[in-house]
N, C-alpha and C positions, 0 to 999 in steps of 0.2 A: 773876702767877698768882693764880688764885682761892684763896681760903682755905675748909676745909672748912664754915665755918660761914655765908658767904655764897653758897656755892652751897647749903645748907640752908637758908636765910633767903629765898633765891630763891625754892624749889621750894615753900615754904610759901605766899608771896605768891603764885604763879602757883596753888597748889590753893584759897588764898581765894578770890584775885580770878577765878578761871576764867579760862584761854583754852579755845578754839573746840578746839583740838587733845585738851586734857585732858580737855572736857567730852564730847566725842566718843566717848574712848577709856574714859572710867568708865562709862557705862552712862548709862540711864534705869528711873525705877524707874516700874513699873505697881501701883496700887494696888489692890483690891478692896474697894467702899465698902459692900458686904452680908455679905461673911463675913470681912472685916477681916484680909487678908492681904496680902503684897507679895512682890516679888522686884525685881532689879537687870537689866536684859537689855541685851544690844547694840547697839544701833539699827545698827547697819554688818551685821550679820552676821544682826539679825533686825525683820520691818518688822511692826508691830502691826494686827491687826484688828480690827475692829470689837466690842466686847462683846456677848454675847449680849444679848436682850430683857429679861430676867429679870435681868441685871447679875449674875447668876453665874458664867462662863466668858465667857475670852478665850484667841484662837490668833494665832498669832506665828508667818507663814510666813520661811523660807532665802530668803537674799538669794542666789541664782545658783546654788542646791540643793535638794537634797529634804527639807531640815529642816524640824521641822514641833515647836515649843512650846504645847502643852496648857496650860491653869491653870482650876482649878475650883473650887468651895465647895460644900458640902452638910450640910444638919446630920443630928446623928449621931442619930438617934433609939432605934439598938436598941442605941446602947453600945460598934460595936465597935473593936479598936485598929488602929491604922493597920498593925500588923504583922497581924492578921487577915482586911483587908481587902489585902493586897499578895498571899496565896496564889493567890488563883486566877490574878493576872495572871503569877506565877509559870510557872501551868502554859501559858502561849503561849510562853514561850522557849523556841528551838531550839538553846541554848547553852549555858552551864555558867551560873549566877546568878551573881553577885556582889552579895554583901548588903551594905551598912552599917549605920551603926549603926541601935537597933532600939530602942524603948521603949514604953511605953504613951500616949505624944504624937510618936511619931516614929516612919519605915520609909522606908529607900530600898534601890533595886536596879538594878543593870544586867543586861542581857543582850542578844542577838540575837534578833530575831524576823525569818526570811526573813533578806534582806539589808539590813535596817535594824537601827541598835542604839536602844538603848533603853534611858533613865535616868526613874526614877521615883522620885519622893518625896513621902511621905505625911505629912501632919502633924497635929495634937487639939488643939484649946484648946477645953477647956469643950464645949457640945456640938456644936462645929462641928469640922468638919471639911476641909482643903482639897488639891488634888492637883497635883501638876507631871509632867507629860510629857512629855521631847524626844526626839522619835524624830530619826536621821540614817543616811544612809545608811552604811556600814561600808568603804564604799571611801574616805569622808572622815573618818574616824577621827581623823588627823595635826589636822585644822584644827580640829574641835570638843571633844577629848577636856577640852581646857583650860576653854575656855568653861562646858562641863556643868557641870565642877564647882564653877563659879562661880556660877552658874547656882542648883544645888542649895543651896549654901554662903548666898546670899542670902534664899531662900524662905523667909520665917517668918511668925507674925501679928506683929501688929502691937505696939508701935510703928513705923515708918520707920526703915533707917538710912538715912541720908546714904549718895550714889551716890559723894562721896568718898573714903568709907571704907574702899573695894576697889581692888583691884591692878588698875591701867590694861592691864597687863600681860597678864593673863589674856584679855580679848578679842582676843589678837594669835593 
């Protein structure tokens, strides 16, 4: 029988050295090389599109759904906070909000619009600014709820974390 410290000695060697299974299941990270932000996403659950022209926005369509990943940058010119800028998209929910946390560099929200839901997080470093949007449909609730927040949990400026640093888990 395995001893608890070589099946922890394992699991370590296998998150070094990468297998195909684990690097699968953590994610990949998409960077933005203009307004210097990142996130971690699913490649199984979400297939990457082409950046825009301008290397400001990338979307990240549902692999066999109607999910649909926003990610954008924009610099902040008049000042304002990401909770400022979250009102008005406030007023498109047909559903109760759910807020998270909120600051003068940070704002996120869920809600329903029609029958998609919808997780948004806003973020401020210095004068830029950058935005995450995953709409999904609301009949698939069960399969993305987790994801999202991993999703959200990831989005920051930069530096990088490492794609190992997150629960494999969370993509299931």
């Amino acid at each position: 029988m395995l001893s608890n410290l070589t099946i922890r000695a394992s699991l370590l060697v296998a998150l070094l050295v990468g297998t195909p299974c684990l690097a699968a299941d953590v994610g990949e990270t998409y960077h933005n090389e203009r307004f210097g932000f990142h996130l971690v996403y699913p490649p199984k659950l979400l297939r990457a599109g082409p950046e825009s022209e301008d290397g400001g926005r990338r979307t990240f369509e549902g692999s066999g759904d109607a999910a649909r990943l926003q990610v954008w940058g924009m610099s902040n010119a008049v000042g304002a906070t990401p909770a400022e800028l979250a009102v008005p998209l406030r007023k498109q929910c047909t559903s109760a909000v759910r807020l998270g946390p909120s600051s003068k560099t940070l704002a996120t929200l869920s809600c329903r619009i029609g029958a998609q839901q919808m997780t948004e997080k806003i973020i401020a470093s210095g004068n830029q600014l950058a935005f995450l949007r995953l709409t999904y449909p609301v009949r698939r609730a069960g399969r993305w709820r987790t994801p999202a927040a991993a999703l959200v949990a990831s989005f920051t400026f930069d530096p990088p974390v490492r794609p190992a640093a997150f629960n494999a888990r969370a993509w299931h």
